[in-house]
Every structure is written in structure tokens, then in C-alpha cells.
TIMI-2910 file (N, C-alpha, C, CB; in pm, 1 decimal, decimal comma, always signed):
<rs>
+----------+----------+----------+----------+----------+----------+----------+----------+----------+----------+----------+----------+------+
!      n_x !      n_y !      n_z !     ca_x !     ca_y !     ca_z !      c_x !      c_y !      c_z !     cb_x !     cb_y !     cb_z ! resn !
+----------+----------+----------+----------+----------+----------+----------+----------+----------+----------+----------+----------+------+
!  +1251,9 !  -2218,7 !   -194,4 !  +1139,3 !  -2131,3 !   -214,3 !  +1173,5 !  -2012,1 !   -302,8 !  +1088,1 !  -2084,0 !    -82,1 !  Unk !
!  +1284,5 !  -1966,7 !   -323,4 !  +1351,0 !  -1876,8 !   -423,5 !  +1248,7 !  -1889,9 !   -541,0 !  +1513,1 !  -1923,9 !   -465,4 !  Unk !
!  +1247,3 !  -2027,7 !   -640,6 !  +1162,3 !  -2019,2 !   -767,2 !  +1027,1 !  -1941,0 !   -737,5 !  +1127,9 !  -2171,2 !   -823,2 !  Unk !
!   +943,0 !  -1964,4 !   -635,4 !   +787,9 !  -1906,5 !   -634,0 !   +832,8 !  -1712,4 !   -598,0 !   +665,0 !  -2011,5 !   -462,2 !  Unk !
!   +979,8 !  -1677,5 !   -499,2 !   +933,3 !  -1571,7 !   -491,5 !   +864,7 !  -1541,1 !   -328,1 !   +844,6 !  -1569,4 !   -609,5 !  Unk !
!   +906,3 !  -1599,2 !   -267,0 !   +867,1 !  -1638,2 !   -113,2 !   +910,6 !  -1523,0 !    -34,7 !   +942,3 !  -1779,5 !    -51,9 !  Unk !
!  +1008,7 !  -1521,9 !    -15,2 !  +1105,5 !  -1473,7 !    +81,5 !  +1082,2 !  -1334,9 !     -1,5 !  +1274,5 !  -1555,1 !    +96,5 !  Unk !
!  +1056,4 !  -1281,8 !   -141,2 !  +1083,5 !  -1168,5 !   -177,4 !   +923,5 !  -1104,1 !   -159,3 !  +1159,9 !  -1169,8 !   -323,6 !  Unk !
!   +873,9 !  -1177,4 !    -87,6 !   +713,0 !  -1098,8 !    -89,4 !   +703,9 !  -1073,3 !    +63,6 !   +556,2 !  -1211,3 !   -153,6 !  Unk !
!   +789,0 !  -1078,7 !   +165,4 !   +773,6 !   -989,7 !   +283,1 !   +831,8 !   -879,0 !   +268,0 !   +817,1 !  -1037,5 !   +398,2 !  Unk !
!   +769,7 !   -753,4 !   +368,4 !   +797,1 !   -605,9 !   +355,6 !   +844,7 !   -622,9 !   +464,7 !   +694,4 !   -491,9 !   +333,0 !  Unk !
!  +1022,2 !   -522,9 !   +422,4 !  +1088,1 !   -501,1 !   +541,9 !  +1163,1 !   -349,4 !   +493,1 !  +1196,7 !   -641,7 !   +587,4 !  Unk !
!  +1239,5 !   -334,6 !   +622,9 !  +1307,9 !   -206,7 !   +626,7 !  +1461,4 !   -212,0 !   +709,6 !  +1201,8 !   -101,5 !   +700,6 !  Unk !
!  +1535,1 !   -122,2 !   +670,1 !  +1642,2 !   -165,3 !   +768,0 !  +1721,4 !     -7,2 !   +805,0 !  +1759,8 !   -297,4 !   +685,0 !  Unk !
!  +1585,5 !    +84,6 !   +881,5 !  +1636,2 !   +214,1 !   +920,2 !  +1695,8 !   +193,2 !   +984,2 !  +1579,9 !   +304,4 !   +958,6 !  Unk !
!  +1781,5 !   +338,5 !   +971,8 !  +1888,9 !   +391,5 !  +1085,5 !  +1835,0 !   +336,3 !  +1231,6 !  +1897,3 !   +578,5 !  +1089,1 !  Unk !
!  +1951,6 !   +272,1 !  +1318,8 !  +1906,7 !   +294,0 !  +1468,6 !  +1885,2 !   +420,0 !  +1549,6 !  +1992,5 !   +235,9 !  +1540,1 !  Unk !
!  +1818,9 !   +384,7 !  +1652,2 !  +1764,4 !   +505,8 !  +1759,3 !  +1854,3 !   +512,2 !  +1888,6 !  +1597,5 !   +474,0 !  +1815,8 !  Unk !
!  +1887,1 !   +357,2 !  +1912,4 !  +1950,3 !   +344,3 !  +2039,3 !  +2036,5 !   +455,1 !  +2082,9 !  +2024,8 !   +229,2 !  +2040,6 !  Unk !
!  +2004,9 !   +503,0 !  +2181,2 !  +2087,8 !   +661,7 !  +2242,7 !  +2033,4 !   +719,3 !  +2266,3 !  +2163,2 !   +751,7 !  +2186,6 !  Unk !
!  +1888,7 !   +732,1 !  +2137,9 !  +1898,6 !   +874,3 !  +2132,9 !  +1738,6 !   +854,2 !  +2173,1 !  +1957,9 !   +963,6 !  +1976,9 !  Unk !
!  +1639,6 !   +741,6 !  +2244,7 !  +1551,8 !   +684,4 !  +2297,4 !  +1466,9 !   +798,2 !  +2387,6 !  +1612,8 !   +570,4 !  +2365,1 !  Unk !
!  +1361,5 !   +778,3 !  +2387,0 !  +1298,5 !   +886,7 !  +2540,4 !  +1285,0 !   +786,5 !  +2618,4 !  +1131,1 !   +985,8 !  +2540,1 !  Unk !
!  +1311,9 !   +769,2 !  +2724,1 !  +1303,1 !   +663,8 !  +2800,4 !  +1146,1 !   +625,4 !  +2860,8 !  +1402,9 !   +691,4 !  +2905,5 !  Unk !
!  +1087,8 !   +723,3 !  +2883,3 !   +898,8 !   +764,5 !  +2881,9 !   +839,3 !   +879,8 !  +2804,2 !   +841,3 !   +810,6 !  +3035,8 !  Unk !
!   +862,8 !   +794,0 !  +2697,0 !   +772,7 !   +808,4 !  +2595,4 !   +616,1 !   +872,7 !  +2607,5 !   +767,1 !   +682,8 !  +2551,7 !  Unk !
!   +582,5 !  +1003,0 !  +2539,8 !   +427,9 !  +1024,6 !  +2551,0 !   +335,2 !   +915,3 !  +2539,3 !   +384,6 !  +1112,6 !  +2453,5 !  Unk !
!   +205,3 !   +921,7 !  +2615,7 !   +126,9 !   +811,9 !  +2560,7 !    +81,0 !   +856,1 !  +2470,9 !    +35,5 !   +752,0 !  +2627,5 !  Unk !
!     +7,5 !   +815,3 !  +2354,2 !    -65,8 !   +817,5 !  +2268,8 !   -167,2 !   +900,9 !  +2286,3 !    -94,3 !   +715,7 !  +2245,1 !  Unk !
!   -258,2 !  +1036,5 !  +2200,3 !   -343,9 !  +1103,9 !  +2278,3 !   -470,8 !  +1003,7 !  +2292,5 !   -375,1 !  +1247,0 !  +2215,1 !  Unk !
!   -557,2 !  +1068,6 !  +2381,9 !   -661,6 !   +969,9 !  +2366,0 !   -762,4 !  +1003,0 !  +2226,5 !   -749,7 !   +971,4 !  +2510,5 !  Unk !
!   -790,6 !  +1098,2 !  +2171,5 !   -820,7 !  +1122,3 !  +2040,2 !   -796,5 !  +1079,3 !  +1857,2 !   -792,5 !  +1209,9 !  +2060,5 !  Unk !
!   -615,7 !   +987,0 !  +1953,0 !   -577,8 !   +976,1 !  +1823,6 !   -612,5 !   +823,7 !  +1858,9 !   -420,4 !  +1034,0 !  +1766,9 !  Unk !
!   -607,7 !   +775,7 !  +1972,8 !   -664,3 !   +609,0 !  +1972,2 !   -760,6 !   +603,4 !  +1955,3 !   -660,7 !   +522,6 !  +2072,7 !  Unk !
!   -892,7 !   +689,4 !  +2005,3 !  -1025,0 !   +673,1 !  +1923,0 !  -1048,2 !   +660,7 !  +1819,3 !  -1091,4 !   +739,3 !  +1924,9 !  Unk !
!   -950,6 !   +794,5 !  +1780,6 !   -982,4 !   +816,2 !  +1578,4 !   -949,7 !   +647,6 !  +1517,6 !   -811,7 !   +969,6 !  +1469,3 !  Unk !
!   -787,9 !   +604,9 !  +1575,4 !   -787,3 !   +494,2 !  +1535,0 !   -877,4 !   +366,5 !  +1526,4 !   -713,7 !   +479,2 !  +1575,3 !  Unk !
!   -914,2 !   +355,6 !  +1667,6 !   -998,5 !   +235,0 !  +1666,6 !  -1180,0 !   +248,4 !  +1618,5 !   -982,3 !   +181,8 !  +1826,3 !  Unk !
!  -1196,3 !   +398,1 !  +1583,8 !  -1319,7 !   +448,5 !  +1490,3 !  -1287,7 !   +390,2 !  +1347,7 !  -1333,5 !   +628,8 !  +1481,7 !  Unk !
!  -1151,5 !   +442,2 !  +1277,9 !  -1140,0 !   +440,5 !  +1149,3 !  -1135,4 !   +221,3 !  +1148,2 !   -971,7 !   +561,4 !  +1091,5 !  Unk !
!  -1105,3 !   +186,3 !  +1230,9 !  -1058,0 !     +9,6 !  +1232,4 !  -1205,8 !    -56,1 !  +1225,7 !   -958,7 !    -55,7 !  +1407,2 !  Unk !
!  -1271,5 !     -6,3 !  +1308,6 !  -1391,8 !    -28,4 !  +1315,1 !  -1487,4 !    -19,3 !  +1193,4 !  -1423,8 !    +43,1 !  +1403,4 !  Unk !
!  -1504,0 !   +124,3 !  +1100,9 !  -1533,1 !   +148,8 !  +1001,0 !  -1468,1 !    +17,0 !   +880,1 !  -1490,7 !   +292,3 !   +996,5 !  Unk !
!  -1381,5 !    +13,6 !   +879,1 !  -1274,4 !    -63,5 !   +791,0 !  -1345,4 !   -202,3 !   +788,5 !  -1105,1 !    -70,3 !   +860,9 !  Unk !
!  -1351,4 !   -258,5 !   +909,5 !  -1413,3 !   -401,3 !   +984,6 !  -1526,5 !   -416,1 !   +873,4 !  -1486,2 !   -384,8 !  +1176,3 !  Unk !
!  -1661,2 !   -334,5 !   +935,5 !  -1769,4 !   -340,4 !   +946,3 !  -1768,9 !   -313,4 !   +730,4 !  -1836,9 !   -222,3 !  +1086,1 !  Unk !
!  -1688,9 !   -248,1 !   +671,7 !  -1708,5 !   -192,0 !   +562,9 !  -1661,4 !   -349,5 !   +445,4 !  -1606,8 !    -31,8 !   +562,0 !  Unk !
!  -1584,5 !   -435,8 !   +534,1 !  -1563,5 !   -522,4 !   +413,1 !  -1630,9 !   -656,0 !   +526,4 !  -1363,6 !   -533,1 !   +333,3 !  Unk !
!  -1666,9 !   -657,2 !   +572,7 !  -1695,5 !   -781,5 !   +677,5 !  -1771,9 !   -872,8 !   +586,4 !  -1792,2 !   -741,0 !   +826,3 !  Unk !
!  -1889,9 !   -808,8 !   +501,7 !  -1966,3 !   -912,7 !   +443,3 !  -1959,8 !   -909,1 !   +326,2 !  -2085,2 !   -919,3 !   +471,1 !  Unk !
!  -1849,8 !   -873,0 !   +282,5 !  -1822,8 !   -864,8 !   +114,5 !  -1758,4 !  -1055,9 !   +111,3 !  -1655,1 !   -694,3 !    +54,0 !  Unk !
!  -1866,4 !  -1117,0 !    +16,7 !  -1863,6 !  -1219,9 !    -31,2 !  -1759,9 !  -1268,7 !   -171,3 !  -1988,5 !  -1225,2 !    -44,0 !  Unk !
!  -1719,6 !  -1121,3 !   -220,2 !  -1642,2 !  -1131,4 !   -365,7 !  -1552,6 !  -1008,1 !   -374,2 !  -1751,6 !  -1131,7 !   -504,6 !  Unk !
!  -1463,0 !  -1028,0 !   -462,1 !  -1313,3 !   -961,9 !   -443,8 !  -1370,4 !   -856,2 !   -521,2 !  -1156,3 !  -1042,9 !   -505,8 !  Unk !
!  -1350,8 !   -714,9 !   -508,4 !  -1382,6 !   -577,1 !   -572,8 !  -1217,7 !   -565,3 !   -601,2 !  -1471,4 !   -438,1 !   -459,4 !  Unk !
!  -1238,4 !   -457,5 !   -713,6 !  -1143,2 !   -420,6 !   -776,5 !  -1098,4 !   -251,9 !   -723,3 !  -1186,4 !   -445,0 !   -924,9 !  Unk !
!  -1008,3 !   -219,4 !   -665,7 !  -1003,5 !    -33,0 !   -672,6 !   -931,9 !    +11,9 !   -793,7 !   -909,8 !    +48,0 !   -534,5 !  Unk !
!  -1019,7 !    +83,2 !   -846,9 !   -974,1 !   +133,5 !   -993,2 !   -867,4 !   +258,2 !   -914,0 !  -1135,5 !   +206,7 !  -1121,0 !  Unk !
!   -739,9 !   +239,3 !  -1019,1 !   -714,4 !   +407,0 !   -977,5 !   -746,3 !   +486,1 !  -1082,1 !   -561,1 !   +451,7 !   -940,3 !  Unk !
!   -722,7 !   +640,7 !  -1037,8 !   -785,7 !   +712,2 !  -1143,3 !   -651,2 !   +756,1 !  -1234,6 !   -883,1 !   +845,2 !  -1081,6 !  Unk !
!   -722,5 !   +883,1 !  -1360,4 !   -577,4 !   +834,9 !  -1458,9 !   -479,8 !   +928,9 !  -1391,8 !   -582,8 !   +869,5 !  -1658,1 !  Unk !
!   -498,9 !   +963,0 !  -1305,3 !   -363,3 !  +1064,5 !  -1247,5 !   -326,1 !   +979,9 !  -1162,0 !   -385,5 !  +1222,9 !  -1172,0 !  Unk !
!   -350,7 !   +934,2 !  -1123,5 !   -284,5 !   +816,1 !   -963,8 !   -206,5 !   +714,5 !  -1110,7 !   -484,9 !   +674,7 !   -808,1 !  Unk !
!   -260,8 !   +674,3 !  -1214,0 !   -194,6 !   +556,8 !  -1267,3 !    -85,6 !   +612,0 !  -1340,0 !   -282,8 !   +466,0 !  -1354,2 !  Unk !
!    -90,6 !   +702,3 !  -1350,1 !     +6,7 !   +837,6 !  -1406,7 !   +129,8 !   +849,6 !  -1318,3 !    -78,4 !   +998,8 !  -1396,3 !  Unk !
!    +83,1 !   +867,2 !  -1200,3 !   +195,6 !   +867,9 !  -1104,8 !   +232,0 !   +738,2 !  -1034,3 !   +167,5 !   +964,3 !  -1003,5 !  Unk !
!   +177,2 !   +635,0 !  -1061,1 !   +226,8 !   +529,2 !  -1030,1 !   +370,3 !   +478,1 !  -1135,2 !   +103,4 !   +440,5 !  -1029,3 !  Unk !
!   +295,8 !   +481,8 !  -1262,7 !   +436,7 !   +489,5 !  -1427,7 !   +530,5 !   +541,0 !  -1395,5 !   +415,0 !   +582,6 !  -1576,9 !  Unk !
!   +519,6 !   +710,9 !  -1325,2 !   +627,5 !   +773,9 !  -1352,6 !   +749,0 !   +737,8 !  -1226,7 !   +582,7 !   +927,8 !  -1369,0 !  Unk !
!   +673,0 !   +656,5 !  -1116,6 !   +774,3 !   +579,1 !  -1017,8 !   +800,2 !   +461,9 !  -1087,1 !   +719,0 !   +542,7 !   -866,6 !  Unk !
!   +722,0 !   +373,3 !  -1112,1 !   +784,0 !   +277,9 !  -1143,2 !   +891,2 !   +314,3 !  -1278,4 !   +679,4 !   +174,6 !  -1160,6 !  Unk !
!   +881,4 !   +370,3 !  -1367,9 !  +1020,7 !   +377,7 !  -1435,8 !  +1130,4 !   +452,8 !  -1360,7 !  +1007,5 !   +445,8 !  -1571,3 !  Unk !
!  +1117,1 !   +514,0 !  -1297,1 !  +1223,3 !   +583,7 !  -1230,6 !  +1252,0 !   +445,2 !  -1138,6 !  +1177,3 !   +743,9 !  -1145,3 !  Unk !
!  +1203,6 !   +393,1 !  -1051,2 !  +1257,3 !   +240,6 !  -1031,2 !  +1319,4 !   +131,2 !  -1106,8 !  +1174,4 !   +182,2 !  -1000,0 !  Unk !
!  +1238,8 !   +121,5 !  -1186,7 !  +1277,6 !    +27,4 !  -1317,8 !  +1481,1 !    +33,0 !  -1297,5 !  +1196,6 !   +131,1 !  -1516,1 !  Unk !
!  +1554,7 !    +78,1 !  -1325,7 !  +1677,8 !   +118,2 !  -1353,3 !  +1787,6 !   +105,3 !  -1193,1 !  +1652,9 !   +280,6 !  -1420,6 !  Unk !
!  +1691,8 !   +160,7 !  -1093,5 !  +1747,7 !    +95,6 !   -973,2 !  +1778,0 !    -28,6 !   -917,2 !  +1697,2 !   +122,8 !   -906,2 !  Unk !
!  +1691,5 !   -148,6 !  -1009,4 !  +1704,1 !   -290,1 !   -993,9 !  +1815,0 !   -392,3 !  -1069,2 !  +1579,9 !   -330,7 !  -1028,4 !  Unk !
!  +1887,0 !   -280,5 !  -1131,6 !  +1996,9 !   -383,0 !  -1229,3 !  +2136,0 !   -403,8 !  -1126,8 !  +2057,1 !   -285,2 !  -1410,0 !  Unk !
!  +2173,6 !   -493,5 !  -1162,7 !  +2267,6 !   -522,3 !  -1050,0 !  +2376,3 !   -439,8 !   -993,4 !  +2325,9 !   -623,6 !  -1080,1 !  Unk !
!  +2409,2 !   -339,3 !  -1061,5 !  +2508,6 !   -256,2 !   -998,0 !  +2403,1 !   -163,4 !   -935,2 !  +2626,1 !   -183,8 !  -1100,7 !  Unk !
!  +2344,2 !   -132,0 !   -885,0 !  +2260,4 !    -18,5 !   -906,9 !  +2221,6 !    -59,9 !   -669,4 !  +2082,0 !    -52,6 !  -1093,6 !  Unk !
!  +2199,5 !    +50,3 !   -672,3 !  +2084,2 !    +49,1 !   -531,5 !  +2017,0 !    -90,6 !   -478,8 !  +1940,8 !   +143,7 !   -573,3 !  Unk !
!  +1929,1 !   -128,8 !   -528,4 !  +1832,8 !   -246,0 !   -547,8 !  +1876,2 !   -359,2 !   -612,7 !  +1723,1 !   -210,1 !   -617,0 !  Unk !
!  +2014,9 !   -351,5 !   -672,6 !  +2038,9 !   -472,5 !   -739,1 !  +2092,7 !   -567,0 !   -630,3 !  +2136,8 !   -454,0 !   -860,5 !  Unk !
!  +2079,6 !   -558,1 !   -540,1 !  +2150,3 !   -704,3 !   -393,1 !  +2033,2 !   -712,1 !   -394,0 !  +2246,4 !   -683,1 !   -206,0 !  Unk !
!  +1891,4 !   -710,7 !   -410,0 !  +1750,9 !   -753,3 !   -348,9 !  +1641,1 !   -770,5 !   -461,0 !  +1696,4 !   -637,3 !   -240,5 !  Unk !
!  +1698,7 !   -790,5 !   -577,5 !  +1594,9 !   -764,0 !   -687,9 !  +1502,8 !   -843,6 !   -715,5 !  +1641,2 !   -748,4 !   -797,9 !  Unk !
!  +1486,9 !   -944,9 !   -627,1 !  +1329,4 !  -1023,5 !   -575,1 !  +1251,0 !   -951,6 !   -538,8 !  +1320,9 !  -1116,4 !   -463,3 !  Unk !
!  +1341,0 !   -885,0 !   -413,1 !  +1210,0 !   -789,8 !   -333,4 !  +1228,7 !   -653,8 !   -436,9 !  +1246,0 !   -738,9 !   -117,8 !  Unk !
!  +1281,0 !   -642,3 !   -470,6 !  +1300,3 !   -476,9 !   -553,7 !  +1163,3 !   -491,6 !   -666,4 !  +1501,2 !   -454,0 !   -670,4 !  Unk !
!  +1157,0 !   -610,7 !   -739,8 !  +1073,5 !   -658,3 !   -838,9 !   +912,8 !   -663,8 !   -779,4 !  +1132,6 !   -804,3 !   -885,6 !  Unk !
!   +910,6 !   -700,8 !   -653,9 !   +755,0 !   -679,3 !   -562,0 !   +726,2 !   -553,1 !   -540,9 !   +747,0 !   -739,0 !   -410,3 !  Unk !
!   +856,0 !   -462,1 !   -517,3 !   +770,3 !   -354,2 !   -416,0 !   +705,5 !   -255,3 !   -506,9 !   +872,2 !   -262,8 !   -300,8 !  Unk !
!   +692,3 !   -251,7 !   -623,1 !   +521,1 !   -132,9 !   -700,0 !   +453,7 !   -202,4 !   -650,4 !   +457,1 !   -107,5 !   -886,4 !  Unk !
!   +453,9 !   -365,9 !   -633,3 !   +285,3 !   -371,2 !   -610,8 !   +242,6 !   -414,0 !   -532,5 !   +209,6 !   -422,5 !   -681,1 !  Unk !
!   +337,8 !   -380,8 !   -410,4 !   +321,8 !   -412,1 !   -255,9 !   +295,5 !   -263,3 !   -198,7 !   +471,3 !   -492,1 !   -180,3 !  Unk !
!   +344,2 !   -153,8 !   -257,6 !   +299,5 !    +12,0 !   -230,6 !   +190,3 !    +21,5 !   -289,1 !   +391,1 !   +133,4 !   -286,9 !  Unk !
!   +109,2 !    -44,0 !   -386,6 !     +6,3 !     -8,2 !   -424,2 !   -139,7 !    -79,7 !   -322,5 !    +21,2 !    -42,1 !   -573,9 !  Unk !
!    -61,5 !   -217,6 !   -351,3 !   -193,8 !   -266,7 !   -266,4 !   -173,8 !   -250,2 !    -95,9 !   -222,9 !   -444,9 !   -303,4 !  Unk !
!    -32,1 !   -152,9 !    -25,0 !   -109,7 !    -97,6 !   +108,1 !   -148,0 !    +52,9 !    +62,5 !     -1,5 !    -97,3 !   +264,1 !  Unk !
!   -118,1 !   +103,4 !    -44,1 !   -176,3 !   +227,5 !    -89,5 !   -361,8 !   +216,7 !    -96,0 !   -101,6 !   +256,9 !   -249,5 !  Unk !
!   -377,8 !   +128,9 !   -123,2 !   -565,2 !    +76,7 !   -149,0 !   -583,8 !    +42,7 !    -24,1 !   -618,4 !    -73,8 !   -262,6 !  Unk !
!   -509,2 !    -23,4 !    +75,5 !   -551,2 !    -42,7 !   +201,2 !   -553,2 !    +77,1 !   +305,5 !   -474,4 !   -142,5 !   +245,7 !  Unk !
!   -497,5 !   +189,5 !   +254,8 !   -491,6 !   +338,6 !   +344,7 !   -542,6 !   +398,0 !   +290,1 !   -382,0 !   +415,9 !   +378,9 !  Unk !
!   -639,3 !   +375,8 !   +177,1 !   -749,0 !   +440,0 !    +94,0 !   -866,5 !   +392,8 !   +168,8 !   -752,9 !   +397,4 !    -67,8 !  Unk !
!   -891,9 !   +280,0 !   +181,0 !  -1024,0 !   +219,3 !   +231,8 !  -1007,4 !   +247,0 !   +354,4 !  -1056,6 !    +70,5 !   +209,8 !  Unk !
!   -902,5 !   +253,2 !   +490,6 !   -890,5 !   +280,0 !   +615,3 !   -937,8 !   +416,7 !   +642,0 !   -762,8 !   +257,5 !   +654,7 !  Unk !
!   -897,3 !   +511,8 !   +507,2 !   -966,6 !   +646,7 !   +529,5 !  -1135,5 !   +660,1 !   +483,0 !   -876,3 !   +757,0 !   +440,0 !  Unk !
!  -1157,0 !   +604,0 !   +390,2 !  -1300,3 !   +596,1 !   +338,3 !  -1380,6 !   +481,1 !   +274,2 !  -1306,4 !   +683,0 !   +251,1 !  Unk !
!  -1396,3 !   +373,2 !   +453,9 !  -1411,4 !   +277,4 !   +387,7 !  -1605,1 !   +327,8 !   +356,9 !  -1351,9 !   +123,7 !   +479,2 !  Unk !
!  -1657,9 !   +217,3 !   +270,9 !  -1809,0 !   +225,1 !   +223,6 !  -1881,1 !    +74,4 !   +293,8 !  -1817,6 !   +229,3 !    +22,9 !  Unk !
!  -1944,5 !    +87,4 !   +364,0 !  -2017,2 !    -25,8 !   +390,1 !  -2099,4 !    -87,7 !   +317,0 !  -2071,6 !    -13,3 !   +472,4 !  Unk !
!  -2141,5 !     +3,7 !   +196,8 !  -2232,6 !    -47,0 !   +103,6 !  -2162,0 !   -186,4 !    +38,3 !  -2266,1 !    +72,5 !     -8,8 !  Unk !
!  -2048,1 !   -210,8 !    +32,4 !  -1948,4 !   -307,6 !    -57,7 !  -1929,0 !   -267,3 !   -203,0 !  -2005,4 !   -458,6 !    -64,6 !  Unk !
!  -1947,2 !   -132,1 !   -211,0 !  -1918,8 !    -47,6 !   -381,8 !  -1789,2 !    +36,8 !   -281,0 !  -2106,5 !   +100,6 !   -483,4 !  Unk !
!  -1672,9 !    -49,4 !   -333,0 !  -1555,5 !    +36,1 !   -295,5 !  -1522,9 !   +185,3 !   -402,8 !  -1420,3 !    -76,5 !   -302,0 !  Unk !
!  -1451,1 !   +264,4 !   -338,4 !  -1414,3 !   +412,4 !   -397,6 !  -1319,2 !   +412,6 !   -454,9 !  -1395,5 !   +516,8 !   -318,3 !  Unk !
!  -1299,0 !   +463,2 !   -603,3 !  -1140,6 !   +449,4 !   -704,2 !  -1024,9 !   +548,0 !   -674,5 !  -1168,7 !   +483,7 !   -877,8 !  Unk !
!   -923,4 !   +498,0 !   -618,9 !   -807,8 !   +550,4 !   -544,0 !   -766,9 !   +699,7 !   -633,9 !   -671,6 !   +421,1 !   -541,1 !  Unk !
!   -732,2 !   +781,8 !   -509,7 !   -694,1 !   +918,5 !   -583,8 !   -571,0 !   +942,8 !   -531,6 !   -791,0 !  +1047,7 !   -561,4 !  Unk !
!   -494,9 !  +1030,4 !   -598,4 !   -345,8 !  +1009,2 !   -540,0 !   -363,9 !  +1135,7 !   -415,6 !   -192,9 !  +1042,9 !   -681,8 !  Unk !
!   -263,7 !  +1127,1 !   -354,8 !   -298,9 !  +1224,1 !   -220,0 !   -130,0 !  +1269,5 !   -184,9 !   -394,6 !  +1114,9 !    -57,6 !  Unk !
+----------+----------+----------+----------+----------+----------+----------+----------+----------+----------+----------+----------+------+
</rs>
């Protein structure tokens, strides 16, 4: 599966461990912030549920501005000596795996039910 690029299109991470340093009872969650959540999920739902055809989110020219000026500053991290050069399958996905959950935490904040999605602003 290497040729298609398989294995380099899951998102992963490999932070520091916690073990030790754990709360053993943990706060619950407030109840405000699970509402907000399952308000904003709900919104999200209901906002693409009957969209029949793929919309496009334009970004605007400052978001595409600051998208360039990461991706070349990336660009150079992917050569084999470099940071990213042991993973440069996945190194080669991730602009446009940050972008398209960047459009998905755009619409989670303001989705439109009308099905006229909103052109991403950088934040």
C-alpha cells in the first residue's frame, strides 16, 4: 500500500508520556462545556445533513498567505536528514490534513444551515 500513500494519510502523534504524573480523579467535564459541545455538534449535524454536493471553503488571501508561509518553512524539514525526513509520506500529507481539519473547526464554530458555507479566516 506504500505506492497509493495509505499508511501516510493517518494522523498521529507521539507526545511525551503522562504516566506519574496522572490525577487519578480527574475533574468532570463542566456541564456548560458539554452542552456548548453537543450544541456546536448538533449545529454542525443539522448544517451539512442535506447538502447533496461538495462546497468548496475558499480561504481568504491572508489565511492563504499564512498557509505559504508554513508550508515553505516545512518544505525543508522533509529532506532526509532533516526532522521529518524518517516520515516523509506523512510529512508530505500533513498541509493538507491541517487544512482540511482547519475547515472542519471553521464549520464546527460557524456552521450555516443554509448549505452556502463561510470562507475560512485565519484565527
Amino acid at each position: 500500500m506504500r505506492g497509493r500513500g495509505l499508511l501516510d494519510r493517518f494522523l498521529y502523534a507521539l507526545p511525551a508520556g503522562n504516566i506519574g504524573y496522572r490525577q487519578t480523579t480527574p475533574e468532570p467535564v463542566p456541564d456548560r462545556v458539554r452542552a456548548d459541545y453537543m450544541r456546536r455538534i448538533g449545529h454542525l449535524a443539522a448544517a451539512l445533513y442535506d447538502l447533496t454536493e461538495c462546497h468548496t471553503i475558499a480561504l481568504t488571501p491572508a489565511a492563504a498567505e499564512v498557509l505559504t508561509t508554513w508550508r515553505e518553512e516545512l518544505e525543508p524539514r522533509r529532506r532526509p536528514d532533516e526532522p521529518l525526513g524518517g516520515v516523509q509520506g506523512w510529512a508530505s500529507k500533513l498541509d493538507g490534513a491541517t487544512v482540511r481539519i482547519a475547515g472542519l473547526l471553521h464549520l464546527a464554530a460557524t456552521p450555516r444551515v443554509t448549505g452556502a458555507l463561510p470562507s475560512a479566516k485565519t484565527r
